[in-house]
C-alpha positions in Angstrom: 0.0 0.0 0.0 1.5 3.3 -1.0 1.8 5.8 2.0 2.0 9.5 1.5 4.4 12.0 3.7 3.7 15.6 3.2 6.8 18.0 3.9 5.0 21.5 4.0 7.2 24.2 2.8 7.0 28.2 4.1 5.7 30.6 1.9 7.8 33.1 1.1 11.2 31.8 2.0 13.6 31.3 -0.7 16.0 28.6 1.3 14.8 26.2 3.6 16.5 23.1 5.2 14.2 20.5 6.6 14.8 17.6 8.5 12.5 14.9 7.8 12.2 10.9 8.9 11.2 8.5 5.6 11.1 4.7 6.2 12.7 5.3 9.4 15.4 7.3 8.3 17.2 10.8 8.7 17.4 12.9 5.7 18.4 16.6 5.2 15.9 18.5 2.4 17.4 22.1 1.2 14.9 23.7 -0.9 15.9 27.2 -2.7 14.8 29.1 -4.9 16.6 29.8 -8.2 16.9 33.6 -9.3 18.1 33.3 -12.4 16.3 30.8 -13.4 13.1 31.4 -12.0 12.0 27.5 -10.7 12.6 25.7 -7.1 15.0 23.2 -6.4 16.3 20.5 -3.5 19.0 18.5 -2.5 18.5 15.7 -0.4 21.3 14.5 1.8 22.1 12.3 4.9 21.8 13.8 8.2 25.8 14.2 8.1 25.8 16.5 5.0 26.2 13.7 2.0 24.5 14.8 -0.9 22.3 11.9 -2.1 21.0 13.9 -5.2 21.9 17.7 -5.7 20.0 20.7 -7.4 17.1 19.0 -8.4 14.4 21.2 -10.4 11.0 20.9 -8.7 8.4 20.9 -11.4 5.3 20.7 -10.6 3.2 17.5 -10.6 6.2 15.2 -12.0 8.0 12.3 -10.2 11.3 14.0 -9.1 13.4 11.1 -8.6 12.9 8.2 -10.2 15.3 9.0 -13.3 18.0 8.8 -10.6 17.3 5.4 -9.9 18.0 5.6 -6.0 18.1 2.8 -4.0 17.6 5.1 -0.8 14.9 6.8 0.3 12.0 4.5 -1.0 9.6 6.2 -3.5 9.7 9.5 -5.0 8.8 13.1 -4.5 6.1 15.1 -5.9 6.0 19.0 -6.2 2.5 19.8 -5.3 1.5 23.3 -5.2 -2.1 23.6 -3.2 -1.7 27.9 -2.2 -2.3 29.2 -6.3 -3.8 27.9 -9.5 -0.5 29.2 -11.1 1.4 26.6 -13.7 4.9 27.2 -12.4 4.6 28.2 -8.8 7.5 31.3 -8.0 8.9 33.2 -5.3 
């Protein structure tokens, strides 16, 4: 059975770092926004600072992981924006 964990993000805040418990273990989330670029994106790492995948670009509605293929954390994230109707959520 699939199981859903939402990781609510502030409003407003262009970097975040999150701390966050999947299948029972620790993860680091950064989540920042790009300037330049105008889009979101996260790293996820081990609690000790390991990058397990860097400067990913959170698009909305899309699996954000599986292309990566990792065998750590289980399952995937999803960029859900429920706060606009926009099509590519900004700052």
């Amino acid at each position: 059975m699939a199981r859903f964990v939402k990781i609510p993000l502030q409003g407003g805040i262009t970097d975040q770092q999150l701390d966050v418990v999947l299948d029972g273990e620790p993860f680091t989330l950064r989540v920042t926004w790009n300037e330049t670029g105008g889009y979101w994106y996260f790293t996820i790492s081990h609690r000790n600072g390991e990058a397990i995948c860097d400067a990913v670009k959170m698009v909305k509605n899309v699996p954000l992981l599986n292309r990566y293929r990792l065998s750590s954390p289980a399952g995937d994230f999803i960029f859900l924006d429920n706060n606009s109707n926009k099509s590519r959520p900004d700052y």
